[in-house]
C-alpha positions in Angstrom: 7.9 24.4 36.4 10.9 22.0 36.6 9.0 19.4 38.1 6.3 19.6 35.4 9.0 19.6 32.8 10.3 16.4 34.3 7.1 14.5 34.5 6.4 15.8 30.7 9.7 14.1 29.7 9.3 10.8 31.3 5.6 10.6 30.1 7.0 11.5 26.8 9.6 8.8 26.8 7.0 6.2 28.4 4.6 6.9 25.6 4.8 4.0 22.9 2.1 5.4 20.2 4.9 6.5 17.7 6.6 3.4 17.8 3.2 1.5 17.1 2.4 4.2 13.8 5.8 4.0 13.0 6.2 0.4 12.5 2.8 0.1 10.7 4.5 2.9 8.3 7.0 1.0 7.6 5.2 -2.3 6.9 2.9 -0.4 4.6 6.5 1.0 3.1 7.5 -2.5 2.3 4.1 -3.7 1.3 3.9 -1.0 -1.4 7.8 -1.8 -2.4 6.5 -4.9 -3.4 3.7 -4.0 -5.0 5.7 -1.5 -7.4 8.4 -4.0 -8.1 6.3 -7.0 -9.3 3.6 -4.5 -11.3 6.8 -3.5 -12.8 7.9 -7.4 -13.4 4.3 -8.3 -15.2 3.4 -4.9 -16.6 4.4 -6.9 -20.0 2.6 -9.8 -19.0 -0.8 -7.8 -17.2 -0.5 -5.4 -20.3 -0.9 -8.1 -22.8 -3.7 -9.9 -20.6 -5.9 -7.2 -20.4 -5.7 -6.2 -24.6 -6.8 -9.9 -24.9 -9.7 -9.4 -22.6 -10.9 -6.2 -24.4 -10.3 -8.0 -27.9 -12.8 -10.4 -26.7 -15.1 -7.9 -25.3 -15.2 -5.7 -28.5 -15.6 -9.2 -30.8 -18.4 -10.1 -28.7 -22.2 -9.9 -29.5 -25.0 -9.7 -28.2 -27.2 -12.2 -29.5 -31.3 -11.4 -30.6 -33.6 -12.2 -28.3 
């Protein structure tokens, strides 16, 4: 039982997976920072932007064919 305990523990420690995820987690952690911080920057700017675009879409017509 020791012995199997043993070999558990060093395959355990050898085993680099978790350090792969983890570092993926916290890229995507700091990608989504990012994203937060500059929506929250332009969210005047974006806001404004897109009630122009739907001005112009509700102004628009259609012309007769």
């Amino acid at each position: 039982m020791r012995k199997h305990m043993i070999s558990f523990v060093k395959d355990f420690a050898k085993n680099e997976d978790g350090a792969v995820a983890l570092e993926y987690a916290l890229v995507m952690v700091l990608v989504a920072f990012g994203l937060v911080a500059a929506l929250t920057t332009f969210s005047g700017d974006l806001n404004g932007l897109f009630t122009g675009i739907g001005a112009n879409i509700a102004a628009y017509k259609v012309p007769a064919l």
